[in-house]
C-alpha positions, -999 to +999 in steps of 0.1 A: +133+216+103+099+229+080+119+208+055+120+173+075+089+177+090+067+184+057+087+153+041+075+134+070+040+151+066+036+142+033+030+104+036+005+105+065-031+110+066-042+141+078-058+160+104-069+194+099-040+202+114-022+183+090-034+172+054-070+166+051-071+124+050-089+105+063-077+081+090-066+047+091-086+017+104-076-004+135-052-030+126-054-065+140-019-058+154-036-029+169-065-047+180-046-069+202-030-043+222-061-023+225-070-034+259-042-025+279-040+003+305-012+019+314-015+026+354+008+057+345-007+071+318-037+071+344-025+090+365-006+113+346-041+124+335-058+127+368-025+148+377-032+175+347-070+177+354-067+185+383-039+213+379-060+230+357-070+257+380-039+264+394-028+276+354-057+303+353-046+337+347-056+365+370-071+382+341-095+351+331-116+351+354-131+385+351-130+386+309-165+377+297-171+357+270-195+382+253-208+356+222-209+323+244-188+300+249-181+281+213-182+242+204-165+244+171-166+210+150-147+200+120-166+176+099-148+168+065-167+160+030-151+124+024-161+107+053-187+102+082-222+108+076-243+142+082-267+126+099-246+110+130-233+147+141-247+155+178-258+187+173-272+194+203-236+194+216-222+220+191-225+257+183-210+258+149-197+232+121-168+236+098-175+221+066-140+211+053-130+219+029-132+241-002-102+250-022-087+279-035-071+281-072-040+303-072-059+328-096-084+335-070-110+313-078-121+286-058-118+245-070-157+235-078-174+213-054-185+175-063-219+171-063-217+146-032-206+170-016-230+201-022-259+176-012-237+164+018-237+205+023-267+215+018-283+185+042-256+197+071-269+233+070-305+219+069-297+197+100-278+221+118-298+255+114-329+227+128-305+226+160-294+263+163-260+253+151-245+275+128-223+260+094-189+280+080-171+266+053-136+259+058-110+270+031-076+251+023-065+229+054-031+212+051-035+198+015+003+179+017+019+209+032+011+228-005+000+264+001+011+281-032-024+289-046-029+307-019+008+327-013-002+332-052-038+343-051-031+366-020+000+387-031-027+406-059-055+428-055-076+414-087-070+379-070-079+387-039-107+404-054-122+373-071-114+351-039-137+369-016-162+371-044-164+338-050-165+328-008-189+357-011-215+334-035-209+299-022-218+315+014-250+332-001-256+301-023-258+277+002-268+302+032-240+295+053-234+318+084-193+319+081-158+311+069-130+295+085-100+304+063-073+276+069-040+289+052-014+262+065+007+282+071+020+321+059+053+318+063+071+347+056+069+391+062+054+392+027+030+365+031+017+378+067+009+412+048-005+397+025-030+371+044-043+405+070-051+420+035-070+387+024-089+387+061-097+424+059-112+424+026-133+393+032-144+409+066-158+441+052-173+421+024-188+399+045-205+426+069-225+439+032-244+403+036-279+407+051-273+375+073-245+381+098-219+361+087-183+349+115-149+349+102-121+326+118-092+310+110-070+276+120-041+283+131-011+270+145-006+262+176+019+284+190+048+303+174+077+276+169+067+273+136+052+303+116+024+318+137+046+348+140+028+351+106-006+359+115-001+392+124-020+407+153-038+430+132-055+400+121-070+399+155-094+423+149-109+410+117-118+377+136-149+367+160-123+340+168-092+314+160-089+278+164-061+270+178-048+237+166-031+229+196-018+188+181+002+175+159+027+189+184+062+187+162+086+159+175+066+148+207+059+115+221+024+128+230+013+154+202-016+169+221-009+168+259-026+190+287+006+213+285+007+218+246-027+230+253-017+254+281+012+270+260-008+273+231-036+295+250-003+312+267+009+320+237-019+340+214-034+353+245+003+371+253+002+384+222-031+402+224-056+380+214-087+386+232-099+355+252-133+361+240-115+353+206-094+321+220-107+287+208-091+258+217-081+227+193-084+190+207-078+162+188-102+133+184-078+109+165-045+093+180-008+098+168+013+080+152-017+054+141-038+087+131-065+060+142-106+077+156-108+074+191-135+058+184-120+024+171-104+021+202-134+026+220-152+000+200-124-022+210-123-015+246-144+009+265-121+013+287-095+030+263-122+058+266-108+065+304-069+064+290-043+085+265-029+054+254-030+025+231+003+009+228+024+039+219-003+058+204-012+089+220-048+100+223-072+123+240-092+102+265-123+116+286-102+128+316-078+145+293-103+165+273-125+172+302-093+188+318-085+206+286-124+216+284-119+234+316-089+251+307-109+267+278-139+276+302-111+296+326-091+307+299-103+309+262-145+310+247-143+280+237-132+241+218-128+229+188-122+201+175-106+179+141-126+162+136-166+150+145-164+116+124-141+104+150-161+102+181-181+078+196-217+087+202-224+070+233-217+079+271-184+078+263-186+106+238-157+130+238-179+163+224-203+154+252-182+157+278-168+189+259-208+201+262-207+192+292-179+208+312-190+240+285-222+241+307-209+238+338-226+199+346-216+167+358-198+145+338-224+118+326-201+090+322-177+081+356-143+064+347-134+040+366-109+043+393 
C-alpha cells in the first residue's frame, strides 16, 4: 500500500502533508463548475458541526490548556507574500522549510528566502506571533537524509548544531521537525534520540525556544513510529489530520475526530494536541481561496465539483473540536486563504476565543 500510494504521491503538488508544492491554479474547466452547491454536502456539514459536542471526552473538559490555546500556520518559502499573513489571527508561524543533508548538515537557504525570513520574524514578533522553522516536509515521499543523518551520533551531533545556529542567527523562537514519516523500530529509536538531543540543546539558548513536530494523522500508516517517549520532548504535535489515504473526502469532520482519538489514547497530553486543517482542496490541490474568488458562496460548502475542501462551517466545527478536545489548530497552509470575511483562519480565531462567527452563511 506505502508503495502505491507514494507512486501516486509523487506526481502531485504538495501539502505539508504531502510534498511541499505549491498548488495549482483554477482551470477554466474548473471555473465553470465553481458555482454549484450541493444541497447535500450542506447539510452534511451542518450535521457534523453540530455533533461536535456530543464527541467530547469526559476527560476534556476539565484538562487545561496550560500554554493557550495555539493557532499554528504553515507558510512556505516559494509562494505567497509575508506581508498578507493575518497575524493578529495566529500564535505561531512555521516557516517551511529547511532541509536536512544526510551527513547532518542542513541544505543552505537562498537568499530570497533568508530576507523572506528575516521580514516574517520582523512582522510577526511586531504582532506577538512567534516563528519556528520547519525541517523536511514530504519532499516526494524521500526521507533518506534523514533515516541516514539520524542513525549516528556525530550526525546527529552536527544536525542539532546547525538548527542550533540558524535559530540563533535569525532569532527564531522554535523548530518544527517534519520527518515524513519514520517508518520502522530502528528509525523510531532513532528519531526520540534526534528530538531528545535537540530538546536539551535547545533549553542551553537564552530565549526560550518550542519543539514540535508534523505528524501523521493517525496510526494506519507509520505513526506507530513516533514513539510515546517522544511526547515528552514536545510542547506539542500537529497533527496532519488530510490527505486522508483512499477517501473521497481527505479531511472530513471524522478524520479529524479519529485523529485526536488516536494520539490522545496513546498518551498524548491534550495540552500537547494540535489539530491539522487543510486550506487547499483534493484532488485539484487548488487554495480555497480560488474558489472563493470564483464564488463566495463556495466559502459556505465542502465541495466544488468533486473536489473536496474545508468550507467555513466545516472548519468552524473542527475548530471546536480542538477547543473541547486538543490546545489548538494548525493549518497547511496560510497562502491559501482568503483575507476577507470569509477567511478560514478568522473563523479558526474566532471559535479559539470563544466569539461570534463574523461572517453568517447563508441558509
Amino acid at each position: 500500500m506505502r508503495l502505491v500510494l507514494l507512486l501516486s504521491v509523487m506526481f502531485m503538488l504538495v501539502s505539508c502533508g504531502g510534498s511541499g508544492g505549491a498548488p495549482a491554479s483554477v482551470s477554466s474547466t474548473t471555473n465553470s463548475v465553481v458555482g454549484s452547491v450541493s444541497s447535500a454536502t450542506t447539510s452534511r456539514e451542518q450535521s457534523s458541526a453540530a455533533s461536535v459536542s456530543s464527541h467530547s471526552s469526559s476527560s476534556a473538559a476539565s484538562d487545561a490548556c496550560p500554554e493557550g490555546r495555539r493557532i499554528v500556520g504553515y507558510f512556505p518559502s516559494w509562494q505567497g507574500s509575508v506581508v498578507d499573513i493575518q497575524y493578529d489571527y495566529l500564535t505561531h508561524i512555521n516557516y517551511a522549510f529547511v532541509m536536512p543533508k544526510s551527513n547532518g548538515a542542513l541544505e543552505p537557504m537562498m537568499t530570497g528566502d533568508e530576507n523572506e525570513l528575516m521580514e516574517l520574524v520582523t512582522l510577526a514578533h511586531g504582532h506577538s506571533v512567534k516563528v519556528g522553522i520547519a525541517v523536511g516536509g514530504w519532499n516526494d515521499g524521500d526521507d533518506s537524509a534523514f533515516v541516514a543523518l539520524a542513525r549516528s551520533a556525530a550526525t546527529r551531533t552536527l544536525f542539532v548544531q546547525e538548527i542550533v545556529a540558524l535559530v540563533e542567527r535569525y532569532q527564531l523562537d522554535g523548530v518544527d521537525m517534519d520527518w515524513e514519516y519514520p517508518s520502522t523500530a530502528t528509525q523510531a529509536d532513532n528519531f526520540l534520540l534526534l528530538m531528545q538531543e535537540l530538546r536539551l540543546a535547545l533549553n542551553r539558548l537564552e530565549r526560550e525556544q518550542f519543539l514540535s513536530a508534523a505528524v501523521v494523522a493517525q496510526g494506519d500508516w507509520n505513526g506507530q513510529y513516533i514513539l510515546n517517549d517522544v511526547f515528552a520532548e514536545v510542547d506539542f504535535l500537529n497533527i496532519m489530520a488530510y490527505d486522508e489515504y483512499g477517501a473521497l473526502e481527505h479531511s472530513s469532520m471524522e478524520y479529524a475526530e479519529t485523529s485526536l482519538d488516536y494520539w490522545i489514547a496513546r498518551g498524548l497530553p491534550r495540552s500537547k494536541a494540535v489539530l491539522g486543517v487543510p486550506f487547499y482542496a483534493r484532488p485539484s490541490w487548488v487554495a480555497y481561496r480560488e474558489y472563493v474568488a470564483s464564488d463566495t458562496a463556495n466559502a459556505c460548502i465542502d465541495r466544488v465539483a468533486e473536489n473536496y475542501y474545508n468550507g467555513l462551517p466545516t472548519i468552524r466545527a473542527k475548530a471546536q473540536l480542538a477547543r473541547t478536545n486538543a490546545c489548538g489548530v494548525m493549518m497547511w497552509e496560510l497562502s491559501q486563504d482568503t483575507v476577507d470575511q470569509t477567511s478560514l483562519l478568522k473563523a479558526l480565531w474566532e471559535v479559539s476565543e470563544g466569539s461570534s462567527p463574523s461572517y453568517i452563511c447563508p441558509n
